[in-house]
C-alpha positions in Angstrom: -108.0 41.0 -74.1 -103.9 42.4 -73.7 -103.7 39.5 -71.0 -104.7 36.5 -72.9 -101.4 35.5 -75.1 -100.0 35.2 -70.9 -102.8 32.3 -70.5 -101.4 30.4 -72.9 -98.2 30.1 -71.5 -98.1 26.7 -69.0 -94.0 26.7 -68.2 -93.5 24.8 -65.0 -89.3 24.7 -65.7 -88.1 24.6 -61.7 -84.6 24.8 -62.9 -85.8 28.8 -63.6 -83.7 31.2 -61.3 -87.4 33.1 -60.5 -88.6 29.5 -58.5 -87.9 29.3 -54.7 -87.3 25.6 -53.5 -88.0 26.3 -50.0 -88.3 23.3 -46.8 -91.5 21.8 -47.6 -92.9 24.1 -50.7 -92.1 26.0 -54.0 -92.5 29.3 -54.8 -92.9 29.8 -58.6 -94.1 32.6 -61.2 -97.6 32.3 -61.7 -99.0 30.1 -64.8 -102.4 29.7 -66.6 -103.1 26.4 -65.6 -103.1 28.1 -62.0 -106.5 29.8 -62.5 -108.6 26.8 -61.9 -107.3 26.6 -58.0 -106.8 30.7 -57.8 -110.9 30.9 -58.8 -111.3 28.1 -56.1 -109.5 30.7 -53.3 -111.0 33.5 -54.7 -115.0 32.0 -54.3 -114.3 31.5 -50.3 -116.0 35.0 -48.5 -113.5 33.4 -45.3 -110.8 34.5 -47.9 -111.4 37.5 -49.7 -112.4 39.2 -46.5 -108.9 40.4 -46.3 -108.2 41.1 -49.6 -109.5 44.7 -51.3 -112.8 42.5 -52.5 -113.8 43.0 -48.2 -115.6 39.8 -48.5 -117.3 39.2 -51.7 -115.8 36.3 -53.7 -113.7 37.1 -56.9 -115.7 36.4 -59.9 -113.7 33.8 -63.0 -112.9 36.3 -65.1 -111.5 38.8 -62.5 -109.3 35.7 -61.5 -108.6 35.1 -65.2 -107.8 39.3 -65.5 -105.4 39.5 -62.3 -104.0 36.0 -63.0 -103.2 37.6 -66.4 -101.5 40.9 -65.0 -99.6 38.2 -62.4 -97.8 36.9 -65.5 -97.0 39.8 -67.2 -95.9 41.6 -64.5 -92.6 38.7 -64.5 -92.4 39.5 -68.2 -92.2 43.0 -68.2 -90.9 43.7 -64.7 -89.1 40.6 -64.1 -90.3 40.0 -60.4 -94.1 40.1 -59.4 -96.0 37.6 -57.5 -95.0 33.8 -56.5 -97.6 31.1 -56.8 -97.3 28.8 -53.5 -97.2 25.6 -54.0 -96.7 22.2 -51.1 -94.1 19.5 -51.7 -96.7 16.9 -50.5 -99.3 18.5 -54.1 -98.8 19.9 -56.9 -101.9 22.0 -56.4 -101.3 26.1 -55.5 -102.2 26.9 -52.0 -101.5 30.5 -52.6 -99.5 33.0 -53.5 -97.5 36.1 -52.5 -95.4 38.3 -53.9 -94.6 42.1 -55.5 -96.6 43.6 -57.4 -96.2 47.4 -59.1 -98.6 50.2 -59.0 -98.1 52.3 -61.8 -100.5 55.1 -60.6 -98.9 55.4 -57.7 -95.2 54.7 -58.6 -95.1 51.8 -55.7 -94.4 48.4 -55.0 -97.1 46.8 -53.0 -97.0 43.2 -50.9 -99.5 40.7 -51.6 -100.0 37.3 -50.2 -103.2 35.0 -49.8 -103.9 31.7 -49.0 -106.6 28.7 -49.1 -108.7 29.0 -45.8 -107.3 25.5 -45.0 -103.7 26.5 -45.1 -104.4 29.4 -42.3 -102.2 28.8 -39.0 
């Protein structure tokens, strides 16, 4: 697969200019030891209801695919999506971000999060 040499990459440097040290979580470009917790959100129905999946969870290797593009859109694009993670863990709660649609020449929002972490 193209995306696979970007799941081998596990960089977690906070002194990078792309992480966000925000009051009581980091922002952070997206790494492959994030797919784990990503398949996790991804399996609740609660959770994918919103996203383009309308409810059925996101299978591993789906994860593993857009996970993948997450990481190579910083590389090629230098911006993309932000993996969300709590001062109080050092496990992702979610993520948001930029990402580029090529076929239609457009920047799109994205943001989830764990059904736990909804206001």
């Amino acid at each position: 697969m193209k995306f696979d040499r970007f799941l081998e990459t596990n960089s977690t440097d906070t002194t990078d200019t792309n992480v966000l040290q925000l009051p009581g979580f980091t922002m952070r470009p997206p790494i492959a030891s994030d797919l784990d917790r990503l398949a996790q959100i991804w399996a609740d129905p609660e959770v994918t209801r919103f996203l383009p999946s309308r409810g059925t969870p996101i299978s591993r290797e789906n994860t593993r695919k857009t996970l993948a593009s997450f990481m190579e859109s910083w590389e090629q694009r230098g911006y993309g999506v932000w993996i969300i993670v709590p001062e109080t863990s050092s496990e992702p709660i979610g993520y948001c971000g930029l990402r580029y649609l090529a076929e239609l020449e457009e920047v799109e929002l994205l943001y989830c999060l764990a059904k736990a972490y909804w206001g």
